[in-house]
N, C-alpha and C positions, 0 to 999 in steps of 0.2 A: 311497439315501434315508436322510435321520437319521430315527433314531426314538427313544423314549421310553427312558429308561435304565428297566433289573427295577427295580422297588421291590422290599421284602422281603415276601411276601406268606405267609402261614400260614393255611391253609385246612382243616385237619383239627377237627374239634370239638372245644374240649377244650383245644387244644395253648396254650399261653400263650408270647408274646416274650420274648426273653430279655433285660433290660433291670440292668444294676447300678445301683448309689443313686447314681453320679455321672451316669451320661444321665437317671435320674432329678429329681436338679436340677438338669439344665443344659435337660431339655426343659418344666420345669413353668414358669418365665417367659415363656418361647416362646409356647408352647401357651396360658397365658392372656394375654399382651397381645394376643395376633393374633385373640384367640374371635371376635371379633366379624366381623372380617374372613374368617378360613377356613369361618365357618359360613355368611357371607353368598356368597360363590363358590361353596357349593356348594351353595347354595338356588338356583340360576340356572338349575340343573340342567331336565330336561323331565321334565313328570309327565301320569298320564293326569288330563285335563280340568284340565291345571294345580291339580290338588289340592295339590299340595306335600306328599303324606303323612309326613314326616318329620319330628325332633327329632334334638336333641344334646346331649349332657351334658361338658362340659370337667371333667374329669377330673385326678389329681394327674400321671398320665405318659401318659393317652389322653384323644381324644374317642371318647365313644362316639354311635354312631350308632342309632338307636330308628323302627322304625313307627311313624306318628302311627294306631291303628286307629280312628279319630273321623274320620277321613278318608279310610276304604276305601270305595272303591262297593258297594252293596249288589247291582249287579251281578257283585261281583270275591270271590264268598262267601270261597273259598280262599288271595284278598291276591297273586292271580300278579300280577298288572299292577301293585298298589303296591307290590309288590317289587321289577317291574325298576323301577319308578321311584328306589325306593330306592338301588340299585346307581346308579343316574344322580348321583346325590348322594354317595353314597362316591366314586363317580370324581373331580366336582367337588372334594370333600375334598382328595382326592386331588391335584391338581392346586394347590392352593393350599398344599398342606407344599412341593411341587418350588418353587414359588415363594418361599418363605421360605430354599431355597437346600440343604433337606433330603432325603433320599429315606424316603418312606411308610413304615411299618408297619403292616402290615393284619392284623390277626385275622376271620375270615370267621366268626358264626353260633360266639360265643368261649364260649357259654354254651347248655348245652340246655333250661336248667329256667327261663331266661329268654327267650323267642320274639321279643319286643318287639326283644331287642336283637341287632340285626343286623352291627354291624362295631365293632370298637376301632381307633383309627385314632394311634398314635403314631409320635414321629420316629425315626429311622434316622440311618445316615453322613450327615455334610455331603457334599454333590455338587452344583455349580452349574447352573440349568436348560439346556435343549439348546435350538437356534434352535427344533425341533417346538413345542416346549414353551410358550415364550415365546409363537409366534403361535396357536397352540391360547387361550392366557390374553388376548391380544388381542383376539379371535374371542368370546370371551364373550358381551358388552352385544348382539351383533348378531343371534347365534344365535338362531332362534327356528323351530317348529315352522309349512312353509309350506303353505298350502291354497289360495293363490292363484293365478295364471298365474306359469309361468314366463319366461324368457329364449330366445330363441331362438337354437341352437348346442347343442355337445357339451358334457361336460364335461372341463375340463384336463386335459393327457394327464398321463397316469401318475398321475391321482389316483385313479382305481378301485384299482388293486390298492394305493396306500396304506392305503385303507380296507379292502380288504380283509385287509391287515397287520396293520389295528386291530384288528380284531376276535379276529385268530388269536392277539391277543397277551393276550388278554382272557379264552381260554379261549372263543371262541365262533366262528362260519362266518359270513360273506355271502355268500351264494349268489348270484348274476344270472342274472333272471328273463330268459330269450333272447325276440325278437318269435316270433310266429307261434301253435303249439299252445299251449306252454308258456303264453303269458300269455293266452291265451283262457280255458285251464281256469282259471287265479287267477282272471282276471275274473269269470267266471262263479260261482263260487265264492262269490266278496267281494259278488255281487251279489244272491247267495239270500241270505243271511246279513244283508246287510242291508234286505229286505223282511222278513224274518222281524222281525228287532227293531225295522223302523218298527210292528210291531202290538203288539208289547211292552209296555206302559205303565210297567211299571215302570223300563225302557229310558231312557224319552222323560221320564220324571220327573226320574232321573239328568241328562240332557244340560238340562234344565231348569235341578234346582237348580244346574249349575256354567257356564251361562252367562251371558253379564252385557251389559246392554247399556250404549250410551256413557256416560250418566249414572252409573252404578254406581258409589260411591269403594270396592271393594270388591279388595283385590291380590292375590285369587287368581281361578282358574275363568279362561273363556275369553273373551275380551272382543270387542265386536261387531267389532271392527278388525282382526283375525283368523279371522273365517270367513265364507263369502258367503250371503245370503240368493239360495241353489240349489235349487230340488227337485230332490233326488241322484236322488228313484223317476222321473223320468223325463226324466235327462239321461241321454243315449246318445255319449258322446265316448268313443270306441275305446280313447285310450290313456291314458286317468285312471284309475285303480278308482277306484269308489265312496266318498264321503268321507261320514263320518257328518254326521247334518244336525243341527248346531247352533243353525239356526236355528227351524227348526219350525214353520215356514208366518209369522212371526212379522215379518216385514219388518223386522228389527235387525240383521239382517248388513251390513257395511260391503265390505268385501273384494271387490275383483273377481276373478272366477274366470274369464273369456274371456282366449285369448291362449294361446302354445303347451304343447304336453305335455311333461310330464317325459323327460328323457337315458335314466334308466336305474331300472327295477326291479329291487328284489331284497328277496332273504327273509333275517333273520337270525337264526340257528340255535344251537340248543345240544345239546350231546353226550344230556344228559338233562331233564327236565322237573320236575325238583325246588327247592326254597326256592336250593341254592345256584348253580343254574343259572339262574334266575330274576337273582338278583343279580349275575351275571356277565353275562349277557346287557345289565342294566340298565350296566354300565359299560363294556362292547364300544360298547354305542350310542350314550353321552356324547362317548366317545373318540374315534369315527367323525363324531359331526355337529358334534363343536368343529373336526378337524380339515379337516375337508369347508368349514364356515363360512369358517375360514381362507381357502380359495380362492374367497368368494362363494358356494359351492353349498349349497343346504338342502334340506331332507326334507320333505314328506308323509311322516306315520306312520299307520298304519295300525290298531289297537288291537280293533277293533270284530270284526270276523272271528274274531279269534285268542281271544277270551274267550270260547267254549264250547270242550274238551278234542277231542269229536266232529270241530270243524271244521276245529281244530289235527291233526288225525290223518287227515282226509280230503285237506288241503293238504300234508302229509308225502307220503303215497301218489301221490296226482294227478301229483306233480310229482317226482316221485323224489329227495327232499331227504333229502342225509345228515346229519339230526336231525333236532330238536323246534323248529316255527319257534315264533320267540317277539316276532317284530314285522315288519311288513310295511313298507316305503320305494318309495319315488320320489322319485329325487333328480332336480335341474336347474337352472343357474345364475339366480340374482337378484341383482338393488340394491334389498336394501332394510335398514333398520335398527330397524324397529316392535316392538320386544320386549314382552310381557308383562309384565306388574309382581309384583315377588316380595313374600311379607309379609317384613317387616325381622328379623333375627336376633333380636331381643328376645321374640317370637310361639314362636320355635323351641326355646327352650330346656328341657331335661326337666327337672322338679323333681326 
């Protein structure tokens, strides 16, 4: 199986790339005719409630990449979830230097007196994309996070442990949730979790302000054409877990949600539970559901469970998972092309 050439990746705090004055000005024309295009690929990225919590600053020899915190849930007090989203968007980054024919330079978390900023992201050797590569960038426009019926069948052979490649390459696990005990206890799990936050207000404010119905000219949050008006508290389909209700009794959801179950659960995990595991996780998962798109197949993600520590610790235990699970999946083949609409790179920019 081809896979994704190492980009150069520098991950210790502190540590700075090593760049002379002549990649210096051979990457700072690069780097600014293409802003507009690299920041928009990797605004495509998936966030929770399509928040987009991100910024970028084009820089003389990096982009830097920023938390937008005007854009954290005030469910998310500690910014885990808009972190991995974060990492979703560095991967995208990411993906769009291999495109311009470069390999990455990544500084991870380059700055500790600075929090906001989360990655420097400058060029490396020329090295021309890999066919992955190419259809992973293909795969883009289509990608999109699914909550509706799937397809009936398996998925492509030998695409599970691609993805499970992805992730190992990313510094993170997919674990696969087997049928029987194993996904009874998730179920059950995902299913306290979320009666507990259908009483929540604060909760149901959140999923409020970021969804949108069709009218809305608005290009972020969740739009009614991607989630179905379901009362989740008392649909009993065996092999769904529970999807957070966007809709909210509110009869705006468009989305059909009848028609078969998802192929395959699984949990995707990190060694530990910190800022840069959080961001690793966030681009294990980009990596995984661009290349999964690629073959038709998309995700259910699961986010709602995992944002109390408690529950993240009781689905470690339960399930004997070697690490800190940092997002939940069901994947299962579709036709379909309805993507999300991103705000335009000119929204994205840090002053």
């Amino acid at each position: 199986m081809s896979r994704l050439p190492r980009e150069i990746l520098i991950t210790h705090v502190g540590q700075v790339a090593s760049m002379n004055e002549e990649t210096i000005r051979e990457a700072t024309p690069i780097l600014a005719e293409h802003a507009d295009y690299l920041i928009a690929t990797a605004a495509r990225a998936p966030s929770v409630h399509n928040t987009q919590p991100w910024r970028f600053r084009v820089g003389r020899s990096a982009i830097g990449l920023y938390c937008d915190q005007r854009r954290k849930l005030e469910i998310d007090p500690i910014g885990r979830e808009m972190l991995i989203s974060c990492g979703a968007a560095l991967f995208g980054l990411r993906l769009a230097v291999r495109s311009l024919g470069y390999l990455p330079v990544v500084e991870l978390l380059p700055d500790p007196a600075r929090l906001r900023l989360l990655a420097r992201v400058s060029l490396g050797a020329a090295e021309p994309m890999t066919a992955m590569e190419r259809d992973m960038l293909k795969a883009l426009p289509h990608r999109h996070t699914h909550r509706g019926a799937f397809d009936v069948g398996p998925l492509p052979a030998g695409l599970l442990a691609g993805l499970q490649h992805d992730a190992l390459a990313e510094g993170a696990t997919l674990d696969l949730v087997g049928e029987g005990i194993a996904y009874q206890r998730l179920a059950d799990i995902v299913s306290t979790a979320g009666h507990r936050l259908d009483l929540d207000l604060q909760a149901r404010a959140e999923v409020r302000r970021w969804s949108r119905s069709m009218a809305s000219p608005a290009r972020d949050g969740v739009p009614a054409h991607a989630f179905p008006a379901v009362d989740w508290r008392s649909d009993r389909r065996s092999g769904r877990l529970r999807q957070r209700d966007f809709d909210l009794s509110r009869g705006v959801g468009l989305l059909s949600a009848d028609g078969p179950d998802p192929a395959v659960t699984a949990v995707l995990l990190t060694p530990g539970d910190s800022r840069a595991d959080w961001l690793r996780a966030g681009q294990a998962l980009y990596r995984l559901l661009l290349h999964a798109a690629s073959r038709w197949v998309f995700a259910s993600l699961y986010t709602q469970p995992l944002e109390a520590a408690l529950i993240r610790a009781l689905i470690r235990d339960r399930l004997s998972l070697p690490g800190d699970p940092q997002m939940l999946l069901q994947l299962g083949v579709a036709h379909t092309t309805h993507a999300t609409a991103r705000r335009p790179p000119g929204d994205l920019i840090e002053p």
